[in-house]
N, C-alpha and C positions, 0 to 999 in steps of 0.2 A: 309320457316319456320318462318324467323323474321317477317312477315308480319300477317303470318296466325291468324285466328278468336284465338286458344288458346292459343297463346305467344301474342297479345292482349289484351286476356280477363287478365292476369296476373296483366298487370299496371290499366284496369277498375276495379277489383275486390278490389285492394288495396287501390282505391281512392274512394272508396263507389260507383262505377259507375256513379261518376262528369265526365264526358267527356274532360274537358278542363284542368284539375289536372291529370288526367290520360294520357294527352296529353303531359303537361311539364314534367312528373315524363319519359314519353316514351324520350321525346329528352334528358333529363341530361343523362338516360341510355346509350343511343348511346353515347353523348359529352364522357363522363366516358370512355366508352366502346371504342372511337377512341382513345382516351389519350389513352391508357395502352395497346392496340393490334396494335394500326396503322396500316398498311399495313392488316393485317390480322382479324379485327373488323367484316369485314360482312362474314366471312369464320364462317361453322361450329363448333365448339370447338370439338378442338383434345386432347388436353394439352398432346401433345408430347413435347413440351420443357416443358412443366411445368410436367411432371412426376415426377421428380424427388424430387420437393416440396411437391406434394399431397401427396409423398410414405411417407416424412418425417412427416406427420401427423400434421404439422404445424396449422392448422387450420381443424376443422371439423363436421360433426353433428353427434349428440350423437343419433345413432339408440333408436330411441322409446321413448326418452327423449324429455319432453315439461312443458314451463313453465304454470305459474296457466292461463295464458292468452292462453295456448294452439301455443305459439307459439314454430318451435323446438330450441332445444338447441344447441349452437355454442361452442366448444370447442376450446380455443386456446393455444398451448402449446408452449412456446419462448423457453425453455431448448433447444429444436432439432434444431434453427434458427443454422445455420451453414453456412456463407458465400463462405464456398470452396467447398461445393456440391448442393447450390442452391443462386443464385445470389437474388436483388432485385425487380427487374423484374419479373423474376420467383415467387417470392411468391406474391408479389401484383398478378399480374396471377392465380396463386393458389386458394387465398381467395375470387378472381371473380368468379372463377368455384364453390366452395361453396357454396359462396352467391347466386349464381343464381340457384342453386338447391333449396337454401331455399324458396326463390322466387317462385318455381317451385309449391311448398306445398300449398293450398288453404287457410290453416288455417291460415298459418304463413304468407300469403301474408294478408291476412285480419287483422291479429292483430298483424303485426311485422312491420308497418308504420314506 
């Protein structure tokens, strides 16, 4: 899946389809991506430890909300940060899973650089 042409075309579409910007934007992902999963980076996202952040609504996208750039909108809400029902780990985790949904979105991978 991480290899494949449409989780590919994500980091090409974002880089205006520059092949070699496309290429650095792909390795910090990973770099990123082994920081904060280790062991568990080329594993599919479960976010069974991190449920219990996403549930707190700590970060999020606002269904059907997009700024004038079209890109969507990220909701962050600090009130529900709670360290004795989701550690920091856990939320950095969290906000990967969102962001890479965002990512997921064409428009916002285009104009959310």
């Amino acid at each position: 899946k991480y290899m494949g042409d449409a989780f590919l075309a994500l980091f090409l579409r974002t880089e205006d389809f520059k092949v070699s910007a496309a290429a650095a934007r792909y390795r910090r992902y990973w770099e990123f991506r082994l920081r904060i999963f280790e062991d568990a980076a080329g594993l599919p996202f479960s976010a069974a430890r991190e449920r219990t952040a996403l549930d707190l609504g700590y970060m999020k996208l606002v269904p059907g909300a997009r700024d004038k750039q079209g890109r969507q909108v990220l909701m962050i809400n600090v009130a529900v940060l709670n360290k004795k029902t989701a550690g920091a780990v856990e939320m950095v985790r969290a906000m990967w899973y969102v962001l890479h949904a965002a990512l997921e979105d064409p428009e916002t991978g285009i104009s959310g650089r």
